[in-house]
C-alpha positions in Angstrom: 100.4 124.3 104.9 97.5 126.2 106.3 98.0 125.9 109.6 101.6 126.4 112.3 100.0 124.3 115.2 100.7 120.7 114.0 98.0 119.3 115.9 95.9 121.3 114.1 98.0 120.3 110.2 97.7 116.8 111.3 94.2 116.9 111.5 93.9 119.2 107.8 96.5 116.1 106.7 94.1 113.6 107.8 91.1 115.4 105.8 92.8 116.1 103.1 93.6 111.8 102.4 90.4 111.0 103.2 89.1 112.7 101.0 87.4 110.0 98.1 89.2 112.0 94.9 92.6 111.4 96.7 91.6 107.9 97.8 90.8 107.2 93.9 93.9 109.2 92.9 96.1 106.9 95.2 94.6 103.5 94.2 94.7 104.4 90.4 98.1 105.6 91.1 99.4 102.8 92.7 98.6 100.9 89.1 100.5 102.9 87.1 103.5 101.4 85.3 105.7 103.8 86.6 104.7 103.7 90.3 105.2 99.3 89.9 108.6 99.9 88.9 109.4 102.4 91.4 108.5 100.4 93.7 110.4 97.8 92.5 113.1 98.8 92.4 112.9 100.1 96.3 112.3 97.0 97.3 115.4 95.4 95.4 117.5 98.4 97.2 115.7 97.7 100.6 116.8 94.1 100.0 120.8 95.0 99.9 120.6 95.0 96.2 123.6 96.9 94.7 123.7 98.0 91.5 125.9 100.8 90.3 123.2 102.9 89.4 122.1 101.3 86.1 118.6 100.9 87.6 117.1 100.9 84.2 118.6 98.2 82.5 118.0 95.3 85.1 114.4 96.6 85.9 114.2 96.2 81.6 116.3 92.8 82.0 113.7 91.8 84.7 110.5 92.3 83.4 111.8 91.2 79.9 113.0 87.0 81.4 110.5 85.1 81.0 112.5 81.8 81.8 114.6 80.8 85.5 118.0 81.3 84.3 119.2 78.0 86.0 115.9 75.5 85.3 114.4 77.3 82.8 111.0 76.9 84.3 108.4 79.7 82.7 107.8 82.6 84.9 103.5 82.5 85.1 103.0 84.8 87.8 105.6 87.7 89.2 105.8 86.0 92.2 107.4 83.3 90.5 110.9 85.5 89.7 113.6 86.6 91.8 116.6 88.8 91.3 119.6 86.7 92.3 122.3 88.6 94.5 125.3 87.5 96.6 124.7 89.0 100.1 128.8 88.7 100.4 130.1 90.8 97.8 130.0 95.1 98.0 129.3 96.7 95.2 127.7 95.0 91.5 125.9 91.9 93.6 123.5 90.5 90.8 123.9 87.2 90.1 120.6 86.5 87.2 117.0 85.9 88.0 115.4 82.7 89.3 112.6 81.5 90.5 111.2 80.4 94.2 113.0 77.1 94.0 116.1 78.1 92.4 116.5 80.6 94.5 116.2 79.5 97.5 118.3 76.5 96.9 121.2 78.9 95.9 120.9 80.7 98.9 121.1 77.6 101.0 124.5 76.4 99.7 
């Protein structure tokens, strides 16, 4: 960092993202494969997800069901599926992946 005062590295910060290659850099960035499943997977951790660690393998097992594992309705857009977890249980809470309906019906009972 060029500068000690941080009012004056806040202001360089702010420059520095506003700047229209960085802009680009983050937008095109935010596309990228990797930075979707990232992302993904925070959000499933954010969520009280637990998992073990094998972070891989249901990511894969996600993005590779195309069906509702209890109606078997076809999954046409993402926001169709959901990765089913008990909120009750530590550790390994993954139950299968739904959609909307499903989902929220389990969560009911």
């Amino acid at each position: 960092m060029p500068y000690k005062d941080p009012a004056k590295q806040k202001e360089y910060l702010k420059k520095y993202e506003e700047r229209p290659e960085r802009i680009k850099w983050k937008q095109d960035y935010e596309k990228t494969p990797k930075r979707i499943k990232s992302n993904r997977i925070n959000s499933w951790k954010l969520l009280g997800i637990r998992c073990d660690g094998g972070w891989e393998e249901v990511y894969d097992w996600y993005s590779e069901t195309t069906n509702c594992d209890i109606c078997s309705k076809l999954f046409t857009e993402s926001m169709d599926k959901c990765l089913d977890h008990d909120h009750h249980i530590d550790g390994y809470n993954i139950r299968g992946i739904l959609c909307q309906k499903c989902n929220n019906i389990r969560n009911e009972i």
